[in-house]
matplotlib code that plots the C-alpha trace (Angstrom):
import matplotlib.pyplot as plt

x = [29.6, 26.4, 23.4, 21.3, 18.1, 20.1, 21.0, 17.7, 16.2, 18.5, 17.8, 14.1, 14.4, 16.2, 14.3, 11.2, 12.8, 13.8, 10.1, 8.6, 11.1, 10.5, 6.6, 6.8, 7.8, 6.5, 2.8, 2.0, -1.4, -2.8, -4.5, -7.9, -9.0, -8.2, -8.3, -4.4, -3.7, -1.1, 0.7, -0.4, -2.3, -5.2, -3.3, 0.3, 1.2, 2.3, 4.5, 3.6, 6.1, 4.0, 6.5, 6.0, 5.8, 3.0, 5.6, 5.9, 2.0, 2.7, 0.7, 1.7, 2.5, 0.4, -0.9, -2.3, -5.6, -8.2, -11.6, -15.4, -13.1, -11.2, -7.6, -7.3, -4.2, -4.7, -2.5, -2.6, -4.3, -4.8, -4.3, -5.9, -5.2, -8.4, -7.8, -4.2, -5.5, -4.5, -7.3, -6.2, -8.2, -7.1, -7.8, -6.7, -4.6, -7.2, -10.5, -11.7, -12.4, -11.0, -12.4, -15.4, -14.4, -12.1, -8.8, -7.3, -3.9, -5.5, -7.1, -3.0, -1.6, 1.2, 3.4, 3.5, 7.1, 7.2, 4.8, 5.5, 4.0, 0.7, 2.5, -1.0, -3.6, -4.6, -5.9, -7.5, -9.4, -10.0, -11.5, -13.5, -15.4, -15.9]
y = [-18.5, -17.2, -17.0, -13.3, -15.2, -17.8, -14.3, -13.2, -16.2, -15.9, -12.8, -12.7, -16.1, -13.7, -11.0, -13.5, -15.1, -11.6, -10.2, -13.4, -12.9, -9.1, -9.8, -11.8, -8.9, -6.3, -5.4, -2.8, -1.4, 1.4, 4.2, 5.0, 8.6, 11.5, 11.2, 11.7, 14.0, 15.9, 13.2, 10.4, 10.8, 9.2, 6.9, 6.6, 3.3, 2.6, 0.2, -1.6, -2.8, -6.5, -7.3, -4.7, -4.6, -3.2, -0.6, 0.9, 1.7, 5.2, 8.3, 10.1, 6.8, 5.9, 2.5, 0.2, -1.8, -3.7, -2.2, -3.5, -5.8, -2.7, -1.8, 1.6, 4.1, 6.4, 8.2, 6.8, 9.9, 8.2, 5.5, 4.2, 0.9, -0.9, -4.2, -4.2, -3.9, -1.5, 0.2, 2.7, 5.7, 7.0, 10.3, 10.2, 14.0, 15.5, 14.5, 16.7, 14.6, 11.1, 8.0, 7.0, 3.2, 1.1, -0.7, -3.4, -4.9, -7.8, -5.4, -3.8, -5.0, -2.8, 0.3, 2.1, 3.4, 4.6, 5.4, 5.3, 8.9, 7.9, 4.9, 3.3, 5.8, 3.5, 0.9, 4.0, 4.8, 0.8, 0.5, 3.6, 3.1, -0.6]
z = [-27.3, -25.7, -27.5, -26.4, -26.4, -23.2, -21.4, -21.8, -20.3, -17.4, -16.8, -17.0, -14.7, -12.3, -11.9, -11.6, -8.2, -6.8, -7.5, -5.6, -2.7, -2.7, -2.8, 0.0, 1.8, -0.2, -2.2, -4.3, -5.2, -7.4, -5.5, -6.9, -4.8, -3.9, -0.7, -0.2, -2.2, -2.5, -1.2, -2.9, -6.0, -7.8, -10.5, -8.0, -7.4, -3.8, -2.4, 1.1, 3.0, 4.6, 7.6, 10.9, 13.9, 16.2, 17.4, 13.8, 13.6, 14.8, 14.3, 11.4, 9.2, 6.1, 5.8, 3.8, 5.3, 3.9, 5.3, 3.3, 0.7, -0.7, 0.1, 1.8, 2.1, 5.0, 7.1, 11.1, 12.6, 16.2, 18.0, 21.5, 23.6, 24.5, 26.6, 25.3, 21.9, 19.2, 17.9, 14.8, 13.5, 10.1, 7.9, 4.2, 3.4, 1.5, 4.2, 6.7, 9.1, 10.4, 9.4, 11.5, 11.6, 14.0, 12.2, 14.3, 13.6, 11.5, 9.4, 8.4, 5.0, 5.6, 5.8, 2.8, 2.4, -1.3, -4.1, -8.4, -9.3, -11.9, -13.3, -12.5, -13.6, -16.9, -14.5, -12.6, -15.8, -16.7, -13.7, -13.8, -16.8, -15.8]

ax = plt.figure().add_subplot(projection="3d")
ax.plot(x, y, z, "-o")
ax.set_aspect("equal")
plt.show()
């Protein structure tokens, strides 16, 4: 006869192999502004799909990039070819105007294809009074 604290074990050691297989593939991040909002909201948690290709960077998607040592979701609001390079402009929802900085490909965490509506705000509010 199985013992519940065994199943447990197996279970919890499953789940803990399918979240590092999923995070190989996938990152999530708490989003801190306002900056997308409606869409995306101060305290949602968003989930970043790592693995694309250059021909999913379109406008109109909402990415993940790390720009100054911060994570930023913005929405792709242009995008221009120099020397065969993409060079990405992004705007977040809520912003009048586009961001003034360059993103390059290496600069792309990822896609962000989902969010968890303020399951994250706490860390919001940690991080806020820290």
């Amino acid at each position: 006869m199985c013992d519940i604290r065994m199943i447990n074990r197996a279970v919890i050691a499953m789940v803990n192999q399918a979240t590092l297989i999923v995070l190989k593939i996938k990152s999530f991040t708490t989003f801190g502004s306002g900056s997308m909002v409606p869409n995306i909201n101060k305290g949602d948690v968003v989930i970043i799909n790592k693995e694309f290709k250059e021909k999913d960077l379109e406008v109109g998607k909402v990415i993940a990039y790390s720009y100054n040592d911060k994570v930023v979701v913005h929405r792709i609001y242009k995008e221009v070819k120099i020397d065969k390079e993409l060079i990405i402009y992004t705007k977040g929802d809520a912003n009048s105007n586009m961001d003034e900085y360059k993103i390059t490909k290496d600069m792309i965490i990822g896609i962000v294809n989902k969010k968890i509506p303020w399951i994250g705000y706490p860390t919001v509010m940690i991080n806020e009074i820290w």
